[in-house]
NUVEXVEX-525271 format. One record per atom (N, C-alpha, C): x, z, y; residue in three letters. Coordinates in steps of 0.1 Angstrom, whole numbers, padded with zeros to 4 digits, always signed. Layout:
// NUVEXVEX-525271
XZYALA ...
END
This chain:
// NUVEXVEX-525271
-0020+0107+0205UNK -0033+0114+0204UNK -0037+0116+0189UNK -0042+0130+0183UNK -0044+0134+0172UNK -0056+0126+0165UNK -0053+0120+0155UNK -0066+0105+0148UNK -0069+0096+0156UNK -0056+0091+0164UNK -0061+0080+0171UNK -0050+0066+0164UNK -0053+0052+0162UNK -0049+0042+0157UNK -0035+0041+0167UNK -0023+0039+0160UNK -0014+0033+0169UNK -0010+0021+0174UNK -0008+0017+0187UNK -0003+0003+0189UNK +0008+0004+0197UNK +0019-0006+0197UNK +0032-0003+0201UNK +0032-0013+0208UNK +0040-0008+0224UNK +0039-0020+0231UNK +0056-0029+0230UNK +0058-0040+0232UNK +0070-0052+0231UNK +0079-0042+0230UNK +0086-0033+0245UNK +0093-0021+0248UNK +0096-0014+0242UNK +0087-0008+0236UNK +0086+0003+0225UNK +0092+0005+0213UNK +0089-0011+0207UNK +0086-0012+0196UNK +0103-0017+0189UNK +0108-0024+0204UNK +0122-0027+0203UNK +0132-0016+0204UNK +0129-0005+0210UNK +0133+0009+0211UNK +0137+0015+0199UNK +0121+0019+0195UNK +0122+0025+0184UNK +0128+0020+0168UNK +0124+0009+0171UNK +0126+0000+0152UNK +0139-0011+0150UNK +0139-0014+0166UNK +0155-0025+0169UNK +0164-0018+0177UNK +0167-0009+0171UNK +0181-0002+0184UNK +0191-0011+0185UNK +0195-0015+0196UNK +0209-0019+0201UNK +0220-0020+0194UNK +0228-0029+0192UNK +0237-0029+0184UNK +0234-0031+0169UNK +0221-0023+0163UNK +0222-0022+0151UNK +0215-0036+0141UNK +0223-0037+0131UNK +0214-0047+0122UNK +0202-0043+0116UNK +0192-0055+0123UNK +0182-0050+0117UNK +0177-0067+0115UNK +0167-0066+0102UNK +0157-0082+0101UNK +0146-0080+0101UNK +0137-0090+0104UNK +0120-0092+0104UNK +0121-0103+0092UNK +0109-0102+0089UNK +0099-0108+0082UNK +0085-0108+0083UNK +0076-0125+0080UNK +0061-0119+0084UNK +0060-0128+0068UNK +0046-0122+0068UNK +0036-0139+0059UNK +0024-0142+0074UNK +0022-0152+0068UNK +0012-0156+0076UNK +0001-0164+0066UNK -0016-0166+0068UNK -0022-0170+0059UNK -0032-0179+0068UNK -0028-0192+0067UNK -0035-0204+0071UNK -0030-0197+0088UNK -0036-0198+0097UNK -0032-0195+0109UNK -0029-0178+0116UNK -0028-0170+0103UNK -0031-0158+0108UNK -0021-0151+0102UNK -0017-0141+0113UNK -0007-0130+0109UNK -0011-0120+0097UNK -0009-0124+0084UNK -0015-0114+0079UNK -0005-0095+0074UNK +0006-0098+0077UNK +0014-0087+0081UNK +0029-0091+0082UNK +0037-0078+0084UNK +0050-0083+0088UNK +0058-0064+0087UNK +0069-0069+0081UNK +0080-0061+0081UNK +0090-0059+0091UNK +0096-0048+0097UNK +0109-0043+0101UNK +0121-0037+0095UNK +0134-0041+0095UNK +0142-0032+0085UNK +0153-0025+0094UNK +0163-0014+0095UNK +0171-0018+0099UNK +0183-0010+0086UNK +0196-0017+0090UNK +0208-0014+0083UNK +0219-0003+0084UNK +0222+0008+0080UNK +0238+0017+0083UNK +0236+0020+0074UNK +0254+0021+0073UNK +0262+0027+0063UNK +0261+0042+0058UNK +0261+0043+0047UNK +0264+0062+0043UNK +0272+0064+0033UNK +0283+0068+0035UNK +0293+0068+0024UNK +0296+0061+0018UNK +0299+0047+0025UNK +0307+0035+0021UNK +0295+0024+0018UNK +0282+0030+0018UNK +0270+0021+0011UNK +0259+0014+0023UNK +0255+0007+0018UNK +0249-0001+0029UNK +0229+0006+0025UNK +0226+0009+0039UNK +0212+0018+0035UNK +0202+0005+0040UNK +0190+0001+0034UNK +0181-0005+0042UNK +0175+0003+0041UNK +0169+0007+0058UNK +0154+0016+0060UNK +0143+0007+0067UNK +0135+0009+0058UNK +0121+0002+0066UNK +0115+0008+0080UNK +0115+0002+0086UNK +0112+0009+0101UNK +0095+0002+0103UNK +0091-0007+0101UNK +0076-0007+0102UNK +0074-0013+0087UNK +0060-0015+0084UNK +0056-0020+0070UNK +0039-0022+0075UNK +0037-0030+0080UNK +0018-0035+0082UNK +0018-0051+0077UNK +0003-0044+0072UNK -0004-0061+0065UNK -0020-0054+0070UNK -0021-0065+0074UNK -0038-0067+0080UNK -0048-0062+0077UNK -0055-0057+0071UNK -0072-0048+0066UNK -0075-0060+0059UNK -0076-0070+0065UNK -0082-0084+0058UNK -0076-0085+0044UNK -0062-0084+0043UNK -0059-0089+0037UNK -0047-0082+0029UNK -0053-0072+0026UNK -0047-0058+0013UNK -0051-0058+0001UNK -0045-0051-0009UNK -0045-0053-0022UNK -0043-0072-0027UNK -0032-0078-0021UNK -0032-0090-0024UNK -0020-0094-0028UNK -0007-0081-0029UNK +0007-0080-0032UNK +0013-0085-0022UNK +0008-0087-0009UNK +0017-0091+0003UNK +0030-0077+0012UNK +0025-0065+0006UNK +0034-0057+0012UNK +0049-0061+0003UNK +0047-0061-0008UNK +0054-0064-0019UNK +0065-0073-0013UNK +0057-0086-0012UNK +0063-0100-0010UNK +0071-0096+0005UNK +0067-0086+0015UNK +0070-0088+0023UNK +0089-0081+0025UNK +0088-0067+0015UNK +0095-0066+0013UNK +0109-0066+0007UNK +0102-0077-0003UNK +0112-0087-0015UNK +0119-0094-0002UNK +0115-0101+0011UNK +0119-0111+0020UNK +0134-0102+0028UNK +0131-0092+0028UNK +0144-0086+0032UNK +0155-0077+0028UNK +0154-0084+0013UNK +0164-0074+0000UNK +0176-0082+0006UNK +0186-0078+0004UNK +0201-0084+0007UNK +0211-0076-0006UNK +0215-0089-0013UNK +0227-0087-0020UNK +0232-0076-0023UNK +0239-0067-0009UNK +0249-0054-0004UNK +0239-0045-0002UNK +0223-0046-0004UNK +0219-0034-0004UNK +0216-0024-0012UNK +0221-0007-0009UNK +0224-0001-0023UNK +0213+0012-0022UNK +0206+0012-0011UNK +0203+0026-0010UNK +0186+0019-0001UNK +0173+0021-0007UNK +0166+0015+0003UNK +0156+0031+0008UNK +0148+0030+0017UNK +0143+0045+0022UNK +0128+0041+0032UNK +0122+0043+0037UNK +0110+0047+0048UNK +0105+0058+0045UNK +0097+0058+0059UNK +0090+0072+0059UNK +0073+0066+0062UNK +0064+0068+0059UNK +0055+0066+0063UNK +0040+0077+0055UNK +0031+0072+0070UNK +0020+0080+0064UNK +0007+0074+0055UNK +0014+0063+0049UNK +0004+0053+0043UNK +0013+0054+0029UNK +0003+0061+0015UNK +0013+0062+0006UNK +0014+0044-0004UNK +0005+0035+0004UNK +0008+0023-0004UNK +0020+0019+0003UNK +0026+0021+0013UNK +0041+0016+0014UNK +0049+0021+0005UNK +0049+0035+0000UNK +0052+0039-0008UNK +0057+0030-0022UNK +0043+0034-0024UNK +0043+0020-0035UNK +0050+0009-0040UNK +0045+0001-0033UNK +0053-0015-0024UNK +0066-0010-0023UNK +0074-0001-0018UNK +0084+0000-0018UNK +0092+0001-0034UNK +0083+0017-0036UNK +0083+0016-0054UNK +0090+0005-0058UNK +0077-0004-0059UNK +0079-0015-0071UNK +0086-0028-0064UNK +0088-0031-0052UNK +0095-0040-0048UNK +0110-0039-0050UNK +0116-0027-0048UNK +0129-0022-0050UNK +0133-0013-0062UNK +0127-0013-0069UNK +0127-0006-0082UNK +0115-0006-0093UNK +0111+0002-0099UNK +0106-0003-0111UNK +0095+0009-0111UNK +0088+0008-0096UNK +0074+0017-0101UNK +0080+0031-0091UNK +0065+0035-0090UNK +0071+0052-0083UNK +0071+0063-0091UNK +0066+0063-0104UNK +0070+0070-0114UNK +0080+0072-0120UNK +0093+0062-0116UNK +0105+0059-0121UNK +0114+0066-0104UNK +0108+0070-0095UNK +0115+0077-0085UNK +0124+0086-0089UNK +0135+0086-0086UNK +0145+0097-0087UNK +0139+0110-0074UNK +0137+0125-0077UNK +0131+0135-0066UNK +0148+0141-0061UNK +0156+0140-0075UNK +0169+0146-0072UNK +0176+0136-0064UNK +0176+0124-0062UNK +0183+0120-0058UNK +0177+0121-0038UNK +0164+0120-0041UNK +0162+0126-0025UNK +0167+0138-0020UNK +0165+0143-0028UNK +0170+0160-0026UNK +0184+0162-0020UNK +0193+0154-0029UNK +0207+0155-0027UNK +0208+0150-0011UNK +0201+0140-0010UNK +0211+0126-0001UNK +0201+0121+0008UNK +0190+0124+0012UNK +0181+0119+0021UNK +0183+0127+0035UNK +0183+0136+0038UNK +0187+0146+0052UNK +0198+0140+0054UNK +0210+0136+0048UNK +0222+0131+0054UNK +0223+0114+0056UNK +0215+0109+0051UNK +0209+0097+0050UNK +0203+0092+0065UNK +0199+0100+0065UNK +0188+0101+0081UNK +0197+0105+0092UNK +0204+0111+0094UNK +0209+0119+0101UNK +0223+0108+0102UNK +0229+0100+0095UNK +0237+0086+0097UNK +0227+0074+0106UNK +0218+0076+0108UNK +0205+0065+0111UNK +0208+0062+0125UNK +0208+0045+0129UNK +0212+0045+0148UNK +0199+0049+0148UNK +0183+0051+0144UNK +0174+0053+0150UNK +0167+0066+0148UNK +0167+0066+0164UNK +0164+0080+0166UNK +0154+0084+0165UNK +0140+0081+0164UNK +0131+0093+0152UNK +0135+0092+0134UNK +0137+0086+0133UNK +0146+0087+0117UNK +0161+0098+0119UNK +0169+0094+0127UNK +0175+0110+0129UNK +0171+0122+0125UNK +0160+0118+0137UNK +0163+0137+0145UNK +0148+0142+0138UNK +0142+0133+0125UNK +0130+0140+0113UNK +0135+0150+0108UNK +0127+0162+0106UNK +0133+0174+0096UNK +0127+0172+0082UNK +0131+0171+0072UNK +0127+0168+0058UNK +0121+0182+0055UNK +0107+0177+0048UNK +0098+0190+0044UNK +0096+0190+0028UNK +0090+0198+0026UNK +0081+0200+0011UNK +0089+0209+0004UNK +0084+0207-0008UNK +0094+0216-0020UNK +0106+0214-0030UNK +0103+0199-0023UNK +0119+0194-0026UNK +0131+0200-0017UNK +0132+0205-0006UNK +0141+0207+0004UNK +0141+0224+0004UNK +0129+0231+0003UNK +0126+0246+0001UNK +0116+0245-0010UNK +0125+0251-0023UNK +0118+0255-0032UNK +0101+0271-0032UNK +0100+0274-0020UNK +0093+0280-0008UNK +0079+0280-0007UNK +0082+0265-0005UNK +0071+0255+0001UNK +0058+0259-0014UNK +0049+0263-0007UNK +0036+0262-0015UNK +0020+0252-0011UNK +0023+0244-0004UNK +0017+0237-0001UNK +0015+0221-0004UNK +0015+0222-0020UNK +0018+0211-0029UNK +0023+0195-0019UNK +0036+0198-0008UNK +0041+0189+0003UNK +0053+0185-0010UNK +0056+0178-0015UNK +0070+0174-0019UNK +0078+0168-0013UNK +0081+0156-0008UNK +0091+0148-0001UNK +0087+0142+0010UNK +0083+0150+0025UNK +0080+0145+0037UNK +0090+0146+0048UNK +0085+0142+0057UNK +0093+0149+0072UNK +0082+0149+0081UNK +0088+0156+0092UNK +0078+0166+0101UNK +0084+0156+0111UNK +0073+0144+0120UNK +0079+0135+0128UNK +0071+0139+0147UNK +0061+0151+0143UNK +0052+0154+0151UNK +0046+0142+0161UNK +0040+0136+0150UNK +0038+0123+0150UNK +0019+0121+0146UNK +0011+0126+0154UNK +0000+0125+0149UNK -0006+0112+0147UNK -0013+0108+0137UNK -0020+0096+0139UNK -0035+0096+0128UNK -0042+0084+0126UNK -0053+0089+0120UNK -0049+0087+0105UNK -0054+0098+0096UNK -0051+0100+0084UNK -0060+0096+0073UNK -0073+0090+0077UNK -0080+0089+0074UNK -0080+0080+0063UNK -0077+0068+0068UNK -0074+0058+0056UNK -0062+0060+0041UNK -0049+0067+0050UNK -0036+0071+0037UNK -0045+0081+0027UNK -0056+0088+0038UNK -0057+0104+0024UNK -0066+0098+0018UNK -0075+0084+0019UNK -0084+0076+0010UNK -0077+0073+0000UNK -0064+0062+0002UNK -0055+0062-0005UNK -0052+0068-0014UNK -0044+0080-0008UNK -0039+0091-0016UNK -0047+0098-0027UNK -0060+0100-0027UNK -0068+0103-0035UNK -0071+0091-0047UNK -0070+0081-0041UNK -0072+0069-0053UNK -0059+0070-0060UNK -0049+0069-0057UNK -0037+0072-0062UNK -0038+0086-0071UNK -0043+0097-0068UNK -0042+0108-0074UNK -0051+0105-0089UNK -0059+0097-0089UNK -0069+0096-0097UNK -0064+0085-0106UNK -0052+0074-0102UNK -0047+0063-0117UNK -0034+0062-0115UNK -0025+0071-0109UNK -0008+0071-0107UNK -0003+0085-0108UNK +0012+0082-0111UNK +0021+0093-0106UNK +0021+0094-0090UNK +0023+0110-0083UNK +0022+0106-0073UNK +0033+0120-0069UNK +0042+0114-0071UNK +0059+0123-0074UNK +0059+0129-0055UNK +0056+0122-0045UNK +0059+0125-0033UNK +0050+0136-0027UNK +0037+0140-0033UNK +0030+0152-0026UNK +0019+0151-0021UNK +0016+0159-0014UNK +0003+0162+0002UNK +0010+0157+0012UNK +0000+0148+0021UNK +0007+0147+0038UNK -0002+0155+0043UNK +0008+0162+0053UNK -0002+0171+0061UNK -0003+0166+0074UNK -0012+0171+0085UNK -0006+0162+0100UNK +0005+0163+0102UNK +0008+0156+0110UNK +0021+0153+0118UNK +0035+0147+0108UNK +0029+0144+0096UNK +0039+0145+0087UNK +0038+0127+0083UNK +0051+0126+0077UNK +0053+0114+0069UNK +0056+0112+0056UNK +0056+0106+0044UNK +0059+0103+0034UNK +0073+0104+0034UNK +0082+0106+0026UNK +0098+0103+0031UNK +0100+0096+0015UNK +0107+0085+0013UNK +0113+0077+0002UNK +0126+0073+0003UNK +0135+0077-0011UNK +0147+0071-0013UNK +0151+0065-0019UNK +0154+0051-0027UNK +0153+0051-0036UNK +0173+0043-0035UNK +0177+0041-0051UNK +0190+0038-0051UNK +0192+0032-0061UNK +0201+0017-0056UNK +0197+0007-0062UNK +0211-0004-0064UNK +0214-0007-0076UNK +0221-0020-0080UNK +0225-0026-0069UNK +0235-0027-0067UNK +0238-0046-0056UNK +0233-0057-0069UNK +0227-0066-0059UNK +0218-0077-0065UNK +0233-0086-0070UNK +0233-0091-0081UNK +0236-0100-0086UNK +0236-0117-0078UNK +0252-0119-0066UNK +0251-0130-0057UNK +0250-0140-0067UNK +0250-0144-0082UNK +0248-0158-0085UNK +0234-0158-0089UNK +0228-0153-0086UNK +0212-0149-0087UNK +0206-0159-0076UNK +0197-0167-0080UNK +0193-0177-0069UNK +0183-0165-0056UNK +0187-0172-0045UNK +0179-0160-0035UNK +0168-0165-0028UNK +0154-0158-0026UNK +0144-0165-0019UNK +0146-0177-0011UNK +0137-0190-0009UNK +0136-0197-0002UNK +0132-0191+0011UNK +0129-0187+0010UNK +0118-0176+0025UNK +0134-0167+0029UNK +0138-0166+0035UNK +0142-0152+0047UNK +0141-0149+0050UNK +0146-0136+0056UNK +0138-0129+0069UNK +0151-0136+0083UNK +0140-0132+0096UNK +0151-0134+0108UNK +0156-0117+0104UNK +0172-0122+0113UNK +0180-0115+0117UNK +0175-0114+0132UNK +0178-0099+0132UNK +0175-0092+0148UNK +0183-0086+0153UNK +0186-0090+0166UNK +0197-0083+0169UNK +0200-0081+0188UNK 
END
């Protein structure tokens, strides 16, 4: 439903973000007795390289702007990961992704999505990450609708809070990825070092799902 909050039911949620077969891990924080958010990832190969895509990314209203997307996503870096990606309509994942896996969104490579993100997706076991069409004026130089790096997931939801965001962002950041319009998502690529294994590695994990 168009501006309506989403909630995913057990079924669903295993569907869409845990496909069968595929590697994927969880991670939460929790604060004194409470969930205060939690990550999805899952894993495939693209040209020899191991891709982590974030498949969900929530932290609580309570308890934002506190560097917990961050932390959450530091919990599921792995060694062999070379290429990390999400799509989302919330541009602080963005962000958090930015700076957790690289050094800021201002340091985003636009060419490197350009080249390698449609085929990126289209390797994906998960099928709304598939079968996304990549939008903006990175993909069609065309595009006049200041959209740069999205996908069309015809995916309505309420936008109300990301274009709060987005406007705060517009006013003290780079904001390399564009306009969301409905139905659309944020699209991120970013490409990255194998981590250094004599590098001591979080105490925290994430589970493996499978």
């Amino acid at each position: 439903m168009i501006g309506s909050r989403v909630r995913l039911s057990k079924d669903r949620l295993r569907a869409q973000y845990l496909p069968q077969g595929a590697a994927c891990s969880y991670a939460r924080v929790t604060i004194g007795d409470r969930l205060a958010g939690n990550v999805f990832a899952c894993r495939w190969t693209y040209n020899g390289r191991t891709v982590c895509w974030v498949t969900q990314l929530v932290v609580h209203r309570h308890f934002r702007e506190r560097g917990i997307a961050v932390s959450l996503l530091n919990q599921i870096r792995q060694d062999d990961d070379e290429l990390y990606g999400l799509m989302s309509s919330h541009p602080a994942a963005c962000l958090a992704a930015a700076k957790a896996f690289g050094s800021g969104i201002g340091t985003v490579r636009l060419d490197f999505i350009r080249k390698h993100a449609a085929a990126v997706m289209k390797a994906s076991p998960i099928g709304y990450v598939k079968d996304a069409a990549p939008r903006g004026s990175l993909f069609d130089p065309g595009e006049t609708n200041e959209v740069v790096s999205s996908v069309y997931t015809n995916f309505f939801v309420d936008h109300t809070e990301p274009l709060e965001a987005l406007a705060w962002v517009r006013d003290g950041l780079d904001r390399p990825l564009g306009e969301l319009l409905d139905g659309h998502e944020f699209l991120f690529l970013l490409e990255v070092r194998r981590r250094d294994r004599s590098r001591s590695r979080s105490t925290s994990r994430p589970q493996t799902v499978s």
